[in-house]
N, C-alpha and C positions, 0 to 999 in steps of 0.2 A: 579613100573609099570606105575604111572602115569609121571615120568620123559621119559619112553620108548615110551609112546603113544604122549608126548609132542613133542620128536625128530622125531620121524616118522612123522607127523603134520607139522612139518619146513620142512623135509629135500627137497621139490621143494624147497623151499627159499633160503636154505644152498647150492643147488647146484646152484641155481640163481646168487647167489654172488657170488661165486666162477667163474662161467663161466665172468662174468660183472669185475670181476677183475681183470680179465684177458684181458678182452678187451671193458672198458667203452664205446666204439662208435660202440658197436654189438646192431643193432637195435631190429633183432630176439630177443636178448634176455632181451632187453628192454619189447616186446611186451608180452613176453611171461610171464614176470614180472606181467604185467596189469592181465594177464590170470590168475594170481595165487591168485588175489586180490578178484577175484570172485566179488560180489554184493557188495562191500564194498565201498562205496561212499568214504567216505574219504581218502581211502587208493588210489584208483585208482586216484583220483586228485592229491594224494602228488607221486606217483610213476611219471605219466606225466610229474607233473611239476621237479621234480627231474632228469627224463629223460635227458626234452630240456635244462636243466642248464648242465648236465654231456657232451653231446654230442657234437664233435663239428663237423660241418654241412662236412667242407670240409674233413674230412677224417674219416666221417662215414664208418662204415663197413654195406651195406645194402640201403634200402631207408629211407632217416631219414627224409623226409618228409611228412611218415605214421606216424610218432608221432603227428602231428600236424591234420593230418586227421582225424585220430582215436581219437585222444583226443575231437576236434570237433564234431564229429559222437557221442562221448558219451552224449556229451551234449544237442545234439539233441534228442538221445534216451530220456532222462527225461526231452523232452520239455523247454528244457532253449535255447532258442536261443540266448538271449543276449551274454551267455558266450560262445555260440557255434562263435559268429560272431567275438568274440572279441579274438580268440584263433586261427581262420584262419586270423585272419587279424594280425596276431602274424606271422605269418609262412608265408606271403608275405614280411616281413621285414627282414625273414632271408637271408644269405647270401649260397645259395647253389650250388653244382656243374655242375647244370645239366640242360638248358631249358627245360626239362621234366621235373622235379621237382617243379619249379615253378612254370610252367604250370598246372600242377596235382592242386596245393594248389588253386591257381584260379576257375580252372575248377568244384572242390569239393565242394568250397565256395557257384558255384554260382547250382549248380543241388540239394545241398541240399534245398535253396531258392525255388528250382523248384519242389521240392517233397513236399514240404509245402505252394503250393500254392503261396510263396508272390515272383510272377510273377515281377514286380515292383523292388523288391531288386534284384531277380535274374538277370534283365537287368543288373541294376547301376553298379551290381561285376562287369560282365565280360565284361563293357565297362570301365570302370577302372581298369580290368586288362590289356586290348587291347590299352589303350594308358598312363600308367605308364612308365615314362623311367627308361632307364637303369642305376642305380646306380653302381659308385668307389670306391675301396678302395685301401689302399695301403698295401703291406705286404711282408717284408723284402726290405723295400722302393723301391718297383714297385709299380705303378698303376697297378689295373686290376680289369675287367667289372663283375659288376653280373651278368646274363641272370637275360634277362626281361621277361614277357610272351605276348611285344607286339608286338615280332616279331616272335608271337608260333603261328604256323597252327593251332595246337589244340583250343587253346583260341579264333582265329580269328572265327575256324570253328563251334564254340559252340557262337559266339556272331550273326553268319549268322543266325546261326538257327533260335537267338530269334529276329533278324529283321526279319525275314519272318513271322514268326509265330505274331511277334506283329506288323506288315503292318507299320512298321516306313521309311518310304521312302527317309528321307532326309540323312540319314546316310548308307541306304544300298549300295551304289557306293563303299565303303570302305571295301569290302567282301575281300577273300581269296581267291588267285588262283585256293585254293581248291575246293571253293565254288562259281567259275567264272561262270559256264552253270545257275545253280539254281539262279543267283543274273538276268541272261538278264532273265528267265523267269517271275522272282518277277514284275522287271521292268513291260517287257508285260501286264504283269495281269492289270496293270494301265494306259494299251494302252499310254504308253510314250517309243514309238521306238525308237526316237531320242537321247532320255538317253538311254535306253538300246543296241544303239549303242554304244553310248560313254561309257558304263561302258565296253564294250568289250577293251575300247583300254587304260584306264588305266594304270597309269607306275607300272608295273611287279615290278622294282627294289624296290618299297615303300619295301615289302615282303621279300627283299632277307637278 
């Protein structure tokens, strides 16, 4: 009986490994791994970290830069930020396939800073994510580029934000097309028409 009730008890796990074995870079079911882990601190760090060593980035199946979100998010949940910063700043050095991806990791870094208050850190991410270049590698001896997130709309448009919001004027010229109208208003507001023409005519190409 108690052998019946033991297997019943695994069997999300048993079928966990099985689907995982079938396809180690199935993010879902990585995630869903964590899910099985419940409250279990230990278990959910060593599943994580098992994860990001199993996976490999370019031919994930899913988003596999929710591992690095999620796993950060956790650590935020019980107040560690230390390890929360040091697990997104893990998942800016990956190599993955998608400026969206990268962008994502950046962007998550710097709103969790912003849900906590430290206003200050949340600038510093995502003006180090906005001007990080883009790293090479080579593989099957080609070069080739990793997206960067400093030529991501998103990240530009999440760094406008916090120039406006924190009245930093010396650097708001350097907004996002996206964020071209909102940057001559900022300007205005500090009655310097003159820059706020000239942010109008800014080179486009920096962006493209």
């Amino acid at each position: 009986m108690f052998r019946l009730e033991n297997l019943l008890e695994r069997r999300p796990f048993l079928l966990n490994d099985a689907h995982l074995r079938q396809n180690p870079n199935n993010i879902k079911e990585w995630l869903n791994r964590v899910e099985l882990c419940k409250s279990n601190k230990e278990l959910i760090i060593e599943t994580y970290e098992k994860a990001i060593k199993t996976v490999n980035n370019l031919k994930a199946f899913g988003k596999s830069e929710l591992l690095y979100i999620n796993y950060a998010k956790y650590y935020e949940s019980i107040n560690d930020l230390e390890h929360a910063n040091l697990i997104f700043y893990r998942g800016t050095q990956v190599h993955f396939r998608s400026l969206e991806q990268i962008s994502s990791i950046w962007c998550e870094w710097c709103e969790m800073h912003l849900r906590c208050r430290n206003f200050k850190d949340a600038y510093s991410v995502i003006k180090t994510g906005c001007t990080t270049a883009a790293k090479t590698f080579y593989e099957n001896d080609q070069l080739k580029r990793v997206p960067s997130a400093s030529v991501s709309i998103k990240t530009w448009s999440l760094y406008a934000d916090l120039e406006e919001q924190l009245g930093t004027f010396q650097n708001v010229k350097v907004m996002t097309i996206l964020k071209y109208n909102n940057i001559s208003g900022s300007l205005s507001t500090y009655d310097r028409f003159k820059d706020s023409y000239t942010s109008s005519n800014f080179e486009l190409l920096r962006f493209s």
